[in-house]
C-alpha positions as a Markdown table, in Angstrom:
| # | Residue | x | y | z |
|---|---|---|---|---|
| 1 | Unk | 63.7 | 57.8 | 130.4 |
| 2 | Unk | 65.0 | 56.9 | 134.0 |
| 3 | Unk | 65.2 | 53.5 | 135.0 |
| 4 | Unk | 64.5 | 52.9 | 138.6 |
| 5 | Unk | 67.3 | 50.6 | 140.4 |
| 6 | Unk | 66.8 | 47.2 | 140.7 |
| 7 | Unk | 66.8 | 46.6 | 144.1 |
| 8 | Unk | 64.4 | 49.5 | 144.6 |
| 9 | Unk | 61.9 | 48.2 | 142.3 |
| 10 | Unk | 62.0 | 44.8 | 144.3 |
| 11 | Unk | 61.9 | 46.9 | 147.2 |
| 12 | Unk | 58.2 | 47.9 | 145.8 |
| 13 | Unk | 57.2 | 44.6 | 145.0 |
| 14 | Unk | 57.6 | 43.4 | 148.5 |
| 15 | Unk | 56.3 | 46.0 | 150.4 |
| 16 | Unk | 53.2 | 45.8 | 148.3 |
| 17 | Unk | 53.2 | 42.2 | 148.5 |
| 18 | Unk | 54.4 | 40.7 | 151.3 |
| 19 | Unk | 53.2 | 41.2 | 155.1 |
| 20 | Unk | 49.8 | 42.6 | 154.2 |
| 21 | Unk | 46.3 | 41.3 | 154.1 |
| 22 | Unk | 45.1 | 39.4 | 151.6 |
| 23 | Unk | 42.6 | 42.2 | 149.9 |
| 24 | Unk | 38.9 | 41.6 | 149.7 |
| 25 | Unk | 38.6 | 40.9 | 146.2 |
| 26 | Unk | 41.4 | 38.4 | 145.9 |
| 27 | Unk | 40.1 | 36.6 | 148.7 |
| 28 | Unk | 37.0 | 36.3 | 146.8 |
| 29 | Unk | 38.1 | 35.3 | 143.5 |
| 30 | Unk | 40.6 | 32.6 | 145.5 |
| 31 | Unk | 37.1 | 30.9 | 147.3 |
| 32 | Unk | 34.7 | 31.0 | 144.0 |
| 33 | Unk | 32.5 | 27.8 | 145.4 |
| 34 | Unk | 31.6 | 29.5 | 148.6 |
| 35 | Unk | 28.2 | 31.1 | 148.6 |
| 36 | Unk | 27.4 | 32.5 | 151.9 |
| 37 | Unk | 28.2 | 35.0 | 153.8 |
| 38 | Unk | 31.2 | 36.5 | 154.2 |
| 39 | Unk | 33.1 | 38.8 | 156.6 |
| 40 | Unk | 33.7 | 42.8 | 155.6 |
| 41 | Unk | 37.1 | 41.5 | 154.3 |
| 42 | Unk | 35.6 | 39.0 | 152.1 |
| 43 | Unk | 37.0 | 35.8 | 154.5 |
| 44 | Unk | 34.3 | 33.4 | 154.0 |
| 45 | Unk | 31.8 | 32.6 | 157.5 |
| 46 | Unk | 30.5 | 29.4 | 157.6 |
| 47 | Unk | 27.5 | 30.1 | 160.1 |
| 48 | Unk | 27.7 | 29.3 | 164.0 |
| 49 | Unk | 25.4 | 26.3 | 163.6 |
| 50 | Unk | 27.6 | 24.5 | 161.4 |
| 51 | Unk | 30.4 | 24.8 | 163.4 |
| 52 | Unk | 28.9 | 23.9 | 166.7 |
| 53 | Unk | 27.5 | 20.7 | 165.0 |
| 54 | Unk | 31.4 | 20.1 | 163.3 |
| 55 | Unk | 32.4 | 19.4 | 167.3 |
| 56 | Unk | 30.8 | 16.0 | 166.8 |
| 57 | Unk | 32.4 | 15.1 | 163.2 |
| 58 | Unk | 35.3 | 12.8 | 163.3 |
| 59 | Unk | 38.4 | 13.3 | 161.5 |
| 60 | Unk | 37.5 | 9.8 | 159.3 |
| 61 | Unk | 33.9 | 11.1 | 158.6 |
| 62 | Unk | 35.9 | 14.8 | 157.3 |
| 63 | Unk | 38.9 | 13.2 | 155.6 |
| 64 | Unk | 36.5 | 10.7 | 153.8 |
| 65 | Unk | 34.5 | 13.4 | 152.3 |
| 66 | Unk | 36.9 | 15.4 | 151.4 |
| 67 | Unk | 38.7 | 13.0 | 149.8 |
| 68 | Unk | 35.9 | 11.9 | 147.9 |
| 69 | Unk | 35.8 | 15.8 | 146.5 |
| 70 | Unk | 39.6 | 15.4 | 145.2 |
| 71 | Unk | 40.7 | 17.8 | 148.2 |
| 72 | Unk | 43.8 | 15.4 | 149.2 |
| 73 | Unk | 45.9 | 17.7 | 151.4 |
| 74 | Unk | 43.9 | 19.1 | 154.0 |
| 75 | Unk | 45.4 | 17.1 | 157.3 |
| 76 | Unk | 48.0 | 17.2 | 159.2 |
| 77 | Unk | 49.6 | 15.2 | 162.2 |
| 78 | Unk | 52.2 | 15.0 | 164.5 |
| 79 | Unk | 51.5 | 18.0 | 166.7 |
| 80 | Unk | 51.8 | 18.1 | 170.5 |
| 81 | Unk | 48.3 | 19.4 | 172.4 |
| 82 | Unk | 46.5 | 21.2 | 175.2 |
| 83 | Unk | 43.5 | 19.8 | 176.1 |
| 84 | Unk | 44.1 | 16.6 | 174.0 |
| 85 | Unk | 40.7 | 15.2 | 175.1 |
| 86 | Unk | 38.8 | 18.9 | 173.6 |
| 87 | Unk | 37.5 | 19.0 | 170.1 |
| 88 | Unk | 38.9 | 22.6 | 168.5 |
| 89 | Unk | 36.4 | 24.3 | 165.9 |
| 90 | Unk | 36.7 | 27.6 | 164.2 |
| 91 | Unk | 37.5 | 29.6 | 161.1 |
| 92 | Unk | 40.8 | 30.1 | 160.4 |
| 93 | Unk | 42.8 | 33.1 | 160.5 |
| 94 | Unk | 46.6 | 32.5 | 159.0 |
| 95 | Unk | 49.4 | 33.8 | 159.2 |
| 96 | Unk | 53.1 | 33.2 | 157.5 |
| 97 | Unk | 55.9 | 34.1 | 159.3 |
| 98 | Unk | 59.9 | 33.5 | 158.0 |
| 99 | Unk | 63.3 | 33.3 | 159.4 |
| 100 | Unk | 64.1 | 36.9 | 160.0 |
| 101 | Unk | 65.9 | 38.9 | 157.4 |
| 102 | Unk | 66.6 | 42.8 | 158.2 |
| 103 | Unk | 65.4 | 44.4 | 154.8 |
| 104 | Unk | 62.2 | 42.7 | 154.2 |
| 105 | Unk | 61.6 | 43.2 | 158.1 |
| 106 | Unk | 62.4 | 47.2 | 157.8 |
| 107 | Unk | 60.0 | 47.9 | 155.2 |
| 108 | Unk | 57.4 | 45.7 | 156.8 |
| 109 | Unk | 57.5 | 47.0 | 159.8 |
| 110 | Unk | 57.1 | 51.1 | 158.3 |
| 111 | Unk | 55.0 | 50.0 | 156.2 |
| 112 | Unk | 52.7 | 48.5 | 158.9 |
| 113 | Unk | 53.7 | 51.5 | 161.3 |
| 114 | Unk | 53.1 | 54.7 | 159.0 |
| 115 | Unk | 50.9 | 53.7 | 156.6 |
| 116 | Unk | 48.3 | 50.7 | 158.2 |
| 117 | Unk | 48.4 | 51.7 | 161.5 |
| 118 | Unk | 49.3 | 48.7 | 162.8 |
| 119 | Unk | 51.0 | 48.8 | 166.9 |
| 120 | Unk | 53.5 | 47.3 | 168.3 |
| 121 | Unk | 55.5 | 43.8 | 166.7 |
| 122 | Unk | 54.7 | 41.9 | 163.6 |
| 123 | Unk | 53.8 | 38.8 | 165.9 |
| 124 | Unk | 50.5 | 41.0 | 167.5 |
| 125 | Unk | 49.4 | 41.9 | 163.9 |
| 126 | Unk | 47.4 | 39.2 | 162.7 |
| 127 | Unk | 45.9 | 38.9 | 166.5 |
| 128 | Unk | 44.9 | 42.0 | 166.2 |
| 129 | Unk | 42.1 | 40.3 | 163.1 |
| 130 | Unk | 41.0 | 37.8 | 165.2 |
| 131 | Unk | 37.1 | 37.8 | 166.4 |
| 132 | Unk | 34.7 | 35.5 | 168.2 |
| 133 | Unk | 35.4 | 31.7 | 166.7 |
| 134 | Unk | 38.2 | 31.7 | 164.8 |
| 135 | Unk | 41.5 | 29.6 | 164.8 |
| 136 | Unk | 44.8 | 31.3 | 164.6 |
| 137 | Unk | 46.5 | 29.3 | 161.7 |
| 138 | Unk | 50.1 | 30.0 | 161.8 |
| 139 | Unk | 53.2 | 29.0 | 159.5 |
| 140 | Unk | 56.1 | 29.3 | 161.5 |
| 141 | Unk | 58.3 | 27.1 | 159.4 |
| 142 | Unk | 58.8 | 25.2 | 162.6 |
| 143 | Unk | 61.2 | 27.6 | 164.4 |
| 144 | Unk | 62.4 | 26.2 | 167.6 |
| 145 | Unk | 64.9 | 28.1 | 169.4 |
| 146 | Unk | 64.0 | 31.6 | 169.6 |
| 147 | Unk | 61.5 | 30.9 | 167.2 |
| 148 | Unk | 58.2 | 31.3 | 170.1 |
| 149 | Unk | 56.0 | 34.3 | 169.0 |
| 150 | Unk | 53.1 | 33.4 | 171.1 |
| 151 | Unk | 53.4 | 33.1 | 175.0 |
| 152 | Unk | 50.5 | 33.0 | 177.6 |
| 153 | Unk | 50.3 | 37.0 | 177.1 |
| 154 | Unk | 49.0 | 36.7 | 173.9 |
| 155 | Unk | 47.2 | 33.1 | 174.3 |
| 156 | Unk | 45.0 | 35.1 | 176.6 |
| 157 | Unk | 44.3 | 37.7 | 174.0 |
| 158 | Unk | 43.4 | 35.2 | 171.4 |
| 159 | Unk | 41.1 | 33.2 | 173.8 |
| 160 | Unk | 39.4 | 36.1 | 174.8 |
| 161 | Unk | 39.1 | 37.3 | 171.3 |
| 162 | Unk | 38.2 | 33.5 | 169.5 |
| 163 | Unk | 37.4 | 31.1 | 172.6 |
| 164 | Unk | 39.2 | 29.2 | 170.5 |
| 165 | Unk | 43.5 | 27.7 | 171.0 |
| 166 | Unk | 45.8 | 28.0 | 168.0 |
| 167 | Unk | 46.9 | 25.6 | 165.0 |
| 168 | Unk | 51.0 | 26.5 | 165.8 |
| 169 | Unk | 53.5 | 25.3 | 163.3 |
| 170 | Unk | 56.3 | 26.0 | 165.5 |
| 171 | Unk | 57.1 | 26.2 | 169.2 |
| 172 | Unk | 55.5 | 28.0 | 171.7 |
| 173 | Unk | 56.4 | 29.2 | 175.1 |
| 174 | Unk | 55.1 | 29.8 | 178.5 |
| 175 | Unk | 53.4 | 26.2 | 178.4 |
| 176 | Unk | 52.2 | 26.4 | 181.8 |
| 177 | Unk | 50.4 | 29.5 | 181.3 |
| 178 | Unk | 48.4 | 28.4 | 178.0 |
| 179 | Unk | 47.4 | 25.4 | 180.0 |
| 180 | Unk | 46.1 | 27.7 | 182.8 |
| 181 | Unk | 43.5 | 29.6 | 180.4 |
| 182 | Unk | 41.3 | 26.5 | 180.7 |
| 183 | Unk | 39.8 | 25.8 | 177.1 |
| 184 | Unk | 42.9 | 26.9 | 175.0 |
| 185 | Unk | 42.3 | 23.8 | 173.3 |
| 186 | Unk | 45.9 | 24.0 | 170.9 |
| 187 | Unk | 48.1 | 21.9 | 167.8 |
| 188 | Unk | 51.7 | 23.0 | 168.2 |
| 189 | Unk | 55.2 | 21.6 | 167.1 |
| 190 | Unk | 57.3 | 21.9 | 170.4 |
| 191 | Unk | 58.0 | 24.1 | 173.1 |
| 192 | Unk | 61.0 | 26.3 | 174.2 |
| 193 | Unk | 61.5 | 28.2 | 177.0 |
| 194 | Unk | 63.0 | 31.5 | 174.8 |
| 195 | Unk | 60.8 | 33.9 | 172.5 |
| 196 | Unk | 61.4 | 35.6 | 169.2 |
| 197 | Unk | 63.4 | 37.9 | 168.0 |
| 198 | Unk | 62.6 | 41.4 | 166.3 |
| 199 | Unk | 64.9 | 43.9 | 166.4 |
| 200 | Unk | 65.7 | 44.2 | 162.6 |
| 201 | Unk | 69.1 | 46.3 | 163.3 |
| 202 | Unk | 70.1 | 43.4 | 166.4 |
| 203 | Unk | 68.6 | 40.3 | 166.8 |
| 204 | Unk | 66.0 | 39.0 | 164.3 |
| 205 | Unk | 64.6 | 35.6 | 164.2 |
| 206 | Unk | 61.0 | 35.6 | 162.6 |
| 207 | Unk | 59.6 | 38.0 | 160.0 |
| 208 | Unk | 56.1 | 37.9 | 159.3 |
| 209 | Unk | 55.3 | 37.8 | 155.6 |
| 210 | Unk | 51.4 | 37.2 | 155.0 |
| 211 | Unk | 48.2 | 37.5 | 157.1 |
| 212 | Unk | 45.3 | 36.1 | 155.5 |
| 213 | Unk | 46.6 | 34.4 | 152.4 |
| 214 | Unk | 46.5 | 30.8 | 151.2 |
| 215 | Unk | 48.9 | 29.3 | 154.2 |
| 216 | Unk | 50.9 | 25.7 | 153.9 |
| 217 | Unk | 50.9 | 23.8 | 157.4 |
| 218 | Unk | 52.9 | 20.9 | 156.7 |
| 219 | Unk | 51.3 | 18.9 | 154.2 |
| 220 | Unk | 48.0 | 20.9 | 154.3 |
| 221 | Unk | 46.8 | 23.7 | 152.6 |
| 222 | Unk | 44.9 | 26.1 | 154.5 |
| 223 | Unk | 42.7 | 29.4 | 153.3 |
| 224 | Unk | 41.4 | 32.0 | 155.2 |
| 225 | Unk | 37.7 | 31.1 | 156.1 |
| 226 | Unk | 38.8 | 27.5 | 156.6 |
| 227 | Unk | 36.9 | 25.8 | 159.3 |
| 228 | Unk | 39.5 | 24.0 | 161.3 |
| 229 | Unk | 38.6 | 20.6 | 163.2 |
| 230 | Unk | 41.2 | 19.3 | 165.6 |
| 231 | Unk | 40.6 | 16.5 | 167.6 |
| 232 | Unk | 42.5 | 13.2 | 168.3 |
| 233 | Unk | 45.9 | 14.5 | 167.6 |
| 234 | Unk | 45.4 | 15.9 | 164.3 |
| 235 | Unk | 43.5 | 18.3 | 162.4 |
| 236 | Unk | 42.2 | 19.0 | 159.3 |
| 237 | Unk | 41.4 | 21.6 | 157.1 |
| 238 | Unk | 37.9 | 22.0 | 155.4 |
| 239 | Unk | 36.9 | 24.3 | 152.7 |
| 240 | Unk | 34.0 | 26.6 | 153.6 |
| 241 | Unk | 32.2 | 25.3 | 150.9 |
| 242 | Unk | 31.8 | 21.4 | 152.0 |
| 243 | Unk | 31.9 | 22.1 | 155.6 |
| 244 | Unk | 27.8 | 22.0 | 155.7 |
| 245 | Unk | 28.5 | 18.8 | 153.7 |
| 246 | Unk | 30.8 | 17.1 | 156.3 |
| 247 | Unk | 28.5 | 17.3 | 159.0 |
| 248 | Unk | 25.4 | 16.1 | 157.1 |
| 249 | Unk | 27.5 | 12.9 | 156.1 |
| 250 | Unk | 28.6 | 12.7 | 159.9 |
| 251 | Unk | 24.9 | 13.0 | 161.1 |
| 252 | Unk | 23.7 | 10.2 | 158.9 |
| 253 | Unk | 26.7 | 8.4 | 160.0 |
| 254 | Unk | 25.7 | 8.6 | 163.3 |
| 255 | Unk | 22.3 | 8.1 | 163.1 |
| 256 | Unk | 22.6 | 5.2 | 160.9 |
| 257 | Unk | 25.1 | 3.5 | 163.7 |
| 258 | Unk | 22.9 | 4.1 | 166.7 |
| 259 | Unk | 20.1 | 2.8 | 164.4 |
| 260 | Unk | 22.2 | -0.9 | 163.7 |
| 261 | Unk | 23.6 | -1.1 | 167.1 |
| 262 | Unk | 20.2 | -0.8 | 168.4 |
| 263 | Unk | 18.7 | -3.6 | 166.7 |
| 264 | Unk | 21.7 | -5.5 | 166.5 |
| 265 | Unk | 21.4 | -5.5 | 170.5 |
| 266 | Unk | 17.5 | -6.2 | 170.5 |
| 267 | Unk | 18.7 | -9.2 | 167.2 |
| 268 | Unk | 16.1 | -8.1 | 165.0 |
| 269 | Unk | 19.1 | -8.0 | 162.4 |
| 270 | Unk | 22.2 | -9.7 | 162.0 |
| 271 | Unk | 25.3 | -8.5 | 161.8 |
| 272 | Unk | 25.5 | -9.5 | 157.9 |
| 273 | Unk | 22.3 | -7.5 | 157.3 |
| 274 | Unk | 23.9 | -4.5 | 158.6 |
| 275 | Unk | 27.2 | -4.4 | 157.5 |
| 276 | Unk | 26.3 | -4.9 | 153.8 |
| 277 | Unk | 23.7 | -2.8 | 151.9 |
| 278 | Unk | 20.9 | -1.9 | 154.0 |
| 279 | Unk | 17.8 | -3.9 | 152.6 |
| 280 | Unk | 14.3 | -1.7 | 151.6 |
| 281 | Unk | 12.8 | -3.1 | 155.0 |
| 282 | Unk | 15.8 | -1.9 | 156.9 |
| 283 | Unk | 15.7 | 1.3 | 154.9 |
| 284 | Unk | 12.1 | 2.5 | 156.3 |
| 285 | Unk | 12.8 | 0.6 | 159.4 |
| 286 | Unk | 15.4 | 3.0 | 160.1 |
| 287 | Unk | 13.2 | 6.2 | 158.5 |
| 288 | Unk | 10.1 | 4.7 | 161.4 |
| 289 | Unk | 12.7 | 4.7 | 163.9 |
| 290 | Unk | 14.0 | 8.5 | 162.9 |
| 291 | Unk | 10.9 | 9.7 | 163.3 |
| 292 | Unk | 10.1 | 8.0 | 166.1 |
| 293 | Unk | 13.5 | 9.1 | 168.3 |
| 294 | Unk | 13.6 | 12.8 | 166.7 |
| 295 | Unk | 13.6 | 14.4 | 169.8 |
| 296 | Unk | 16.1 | 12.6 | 172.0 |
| 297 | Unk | 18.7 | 11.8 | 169.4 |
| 298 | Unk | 21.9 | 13.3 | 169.2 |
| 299 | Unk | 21.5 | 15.3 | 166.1 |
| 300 | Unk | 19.4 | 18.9 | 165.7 |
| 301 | Unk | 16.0 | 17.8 | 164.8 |
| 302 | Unk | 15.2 | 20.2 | 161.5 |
| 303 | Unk | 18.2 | 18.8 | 160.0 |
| 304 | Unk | 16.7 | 14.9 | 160.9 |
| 305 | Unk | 13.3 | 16.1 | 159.7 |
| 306 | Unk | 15.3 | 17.5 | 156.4 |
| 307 | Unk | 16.8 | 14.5 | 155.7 |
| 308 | Unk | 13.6 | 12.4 | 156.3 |
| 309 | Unk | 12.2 | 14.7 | 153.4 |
| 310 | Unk | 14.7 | 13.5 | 150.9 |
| 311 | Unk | 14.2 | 9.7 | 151.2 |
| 312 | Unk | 11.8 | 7.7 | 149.2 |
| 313 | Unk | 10.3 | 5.1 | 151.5 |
């Protein structure tokens, strides 16, 4: 019997491997508790209503909840903006790049090439996924220097493609002409005035191993389908599955605050009675006032009339 080499056999394992999409069945089996709908390549799609009411949720209302489910790294901090004063909301789309190494790089790139039909760099590939609503999610081990793969050429394609900036774990370039495309609301590391590298038989700075697949950013960790919340300097990362659950919580939230500062203001209550546990009167007080309000408050009025259904008094 023939052996095959060793270094061809690894050869195998990372072209199959590495650099490709996550397939539809794997993505599947690695987001069991999400229920809905999902897109052809099995990414999970939390609807368009949920994320539009998300744009409201704070990241204490988020990270509470999803600390209370045991999901304890899903934020991350530290990141330089555009449009610091925008709220960014969207499915994520990830993508892990490394520092460039020739081999891994050559295979990648044929493989990509001759067999997927994939164009031009690795850096376009993962663009190339991207539809209406979704958040570029990129691991790019924070490369600095000649470490950029996005410029405002390809921030235009994303926007155009998402409406949505970019969760950037490295630096990006052409600063000026991100901030130009108006609502590229963006998380990056740094920026530096050079680009990548990605000539595989010259110079070779970033090689990109994984579209799709479970994706570190910092101390988060991100899957495809992810809906992404970035406000305030930081952003968070919140499995499909409890994202309907993190704005509900936020809602009542809400509610329940414009509720006490209202009669806080008017001193039906004092501030005692509503910091601590809300009393039975103060309970249908604030289901009178719900009902009352439903059609100026700031909240989508089935989901107030579903929560009125749950409660008791």
């Amino acid at each position: 019997m023939h052996r095959l080499p060793v270094w061809l056999i690894l050869l195998f394992v990372c072209s199959a491997a590495w650099a490709q999409q996550i397939s539809k069945d794997e993505l599947v089996f690695l987001t069991p508790e999400w229920k809905g709908e999902r897109f052809a390549d099995g990414r999970p799609k939390v609807p368009d209503a949920v994320l539009q009411r998300m744009r409201l949720v704070t990241l204490e209302e988020a990270w509470a909840v999803l600390k209370g489910e045991n999901y304890k790294y899903q934020y991350e901090d530290g990141w330089q903006t555009i449009n610091p004063d925008s709220v960014l909301v969207g499915r994520a789309v990830t993508a892990i790049f490394m520092p460039g190494r020739p081999d891994i790089h050559r295979v990648i790139d044929d493989r990509g090439h001759n067999r997927d039909g994939r164009i031009k760099s690795q850096n376009s590939w993962p663009i190339d996924l991207l539809t209406k609503g979704d958040v570029y999610v990129v691991d790019q081990f924070g490369a600095h220097i000649d470490g950029p793969t996005i410029g405002d050429n390809l921030g235009n394609s994303i926007f155009a493609k998402t409406g949505n900036g970019i969760v950037y774990d490295g630096a990006v370039r052409d600063i000026n002409g991100l901030k130009e495309i108006g609502s590229f609301t963006s998380f990056f590391r740094s920026y530096h005035p050079s680009h990548h590298l990605n000539n595989p038989e010259g110079d070779l700075n970033t090689t990109l191993v994984g579209i799709n697949q479970p994706t570190r950013i910092g101390h988060a960790t991100v899957m495809p389908g992810d809906v992404v919340l970035g406000r305030d300097g930081g952003v968070i990362f919140i499995p499909p599955h409890l994202a309907e659950k993190v704005v509900t919580i936020s809602e009542i939230v809400r509610l329940r605050d414009m509720f006490g500062h209202q009669r806080l203001r008017e001193q039906k209550y004092t501030p005692g009675q509503i910091d601590s546990r809300w009393s039975d009167e103060i309970e249908k007080d604030f289901s009178q006032w719900l009902a009352d309000h439903i059609d100026e408050l700031p909240v989508p009025k089935e989901q107030i009339q579903e929560y009125l259904k749950k409660r008791t008094w």
